[in-house]
N, C-alpha and C positions, 0 to 999 in steps of 0.2 A: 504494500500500500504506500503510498506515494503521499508524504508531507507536503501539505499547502504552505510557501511565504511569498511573503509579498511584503517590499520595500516601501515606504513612502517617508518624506519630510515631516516631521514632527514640529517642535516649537522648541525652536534651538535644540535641537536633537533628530536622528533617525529613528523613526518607527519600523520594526518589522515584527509583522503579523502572522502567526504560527495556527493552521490549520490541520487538526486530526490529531492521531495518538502519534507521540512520541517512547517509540519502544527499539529497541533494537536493531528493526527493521529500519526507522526512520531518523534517529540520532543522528546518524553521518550526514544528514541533509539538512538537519539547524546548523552541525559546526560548522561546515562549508559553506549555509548562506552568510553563518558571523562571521568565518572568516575573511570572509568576499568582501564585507563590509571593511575590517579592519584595514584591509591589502587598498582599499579605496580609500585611506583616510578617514573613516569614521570614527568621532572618540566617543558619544554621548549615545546609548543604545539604551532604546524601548523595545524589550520585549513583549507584544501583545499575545495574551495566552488566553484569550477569552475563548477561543473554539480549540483549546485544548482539554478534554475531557481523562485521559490516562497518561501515566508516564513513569517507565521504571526509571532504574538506575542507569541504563543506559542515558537516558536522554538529560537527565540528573546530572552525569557525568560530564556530558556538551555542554552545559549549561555549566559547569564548572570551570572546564578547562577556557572556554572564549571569555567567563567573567577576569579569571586570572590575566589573559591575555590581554585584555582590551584595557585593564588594570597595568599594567608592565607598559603600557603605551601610551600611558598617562590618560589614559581614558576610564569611562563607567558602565556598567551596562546595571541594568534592573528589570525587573518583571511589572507587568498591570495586566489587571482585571484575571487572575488567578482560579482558578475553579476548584470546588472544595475537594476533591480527591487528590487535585496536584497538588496544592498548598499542605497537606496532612502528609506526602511524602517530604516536601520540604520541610517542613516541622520538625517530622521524627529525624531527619537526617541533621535535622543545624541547621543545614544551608540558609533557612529563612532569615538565619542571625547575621551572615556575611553577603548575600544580593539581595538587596533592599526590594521591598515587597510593595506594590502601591493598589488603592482599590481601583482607579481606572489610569488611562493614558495621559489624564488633561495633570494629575495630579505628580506623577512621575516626571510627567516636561519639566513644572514650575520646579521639580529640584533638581533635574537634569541641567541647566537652566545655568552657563558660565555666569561665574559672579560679577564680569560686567556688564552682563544683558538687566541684571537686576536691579543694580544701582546698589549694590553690596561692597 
């Protein structure tokens, strides 16, 4: 089965939107679109997980190693709009405590958001 993304501009940030399950089958195809992202200069990365209903540890993992990455390249990445089966593995794993968890996209931009876009 075949992962859904799709790229768009966010608000001072890149949005990319993650369609279907994320499992072993389809892991290699989020790291590859973050990677894609990174290799084009993106630092500030919305993950939209709102049509993600399942996700082992594979996908757990991709979601691991491009936070580290994109982290090493003085960049962010974080999650929005979370569905409660995937939020409950990042729970029990930790992770929730080290990639910042947001309820929707609009809310992740505003902290995505360089501190001179703010007036910070």
């Amino acid at each position: 089965m075949d992962l859904g993304l799709s790229v768009r501009p966010g608000r001072g940030c890149t949005v990319l939107e993650v369609r279907g399950e994320l499992d072993m089958a389809t892991s290699p195809q989020l790291r590859e679109g973050l990677q894609r992202l990174v290799e084009a200069g993106e630092r500030l990365v919305v993950v939209d997980m709102a049509e993600v209903g399942f996700m082992d540890s594979s996908g757990l993992g991709a979601l691991v190693v491009m936070f580290k990455a994109l982290r090493e390249a003085g960049g962010r990445l974080c999650l929005a709009t979370v569905q409660p089966a995937v939020r409950s593995v990042l729970s029990v794993t930790s992770v929730d405590r080290v990639i910042g968890i947001y309820d929707d996209v609009p809310a992740a931009e505003a902290d995505l958001r360089p501190a001179d876009a703010t007036g910070r």
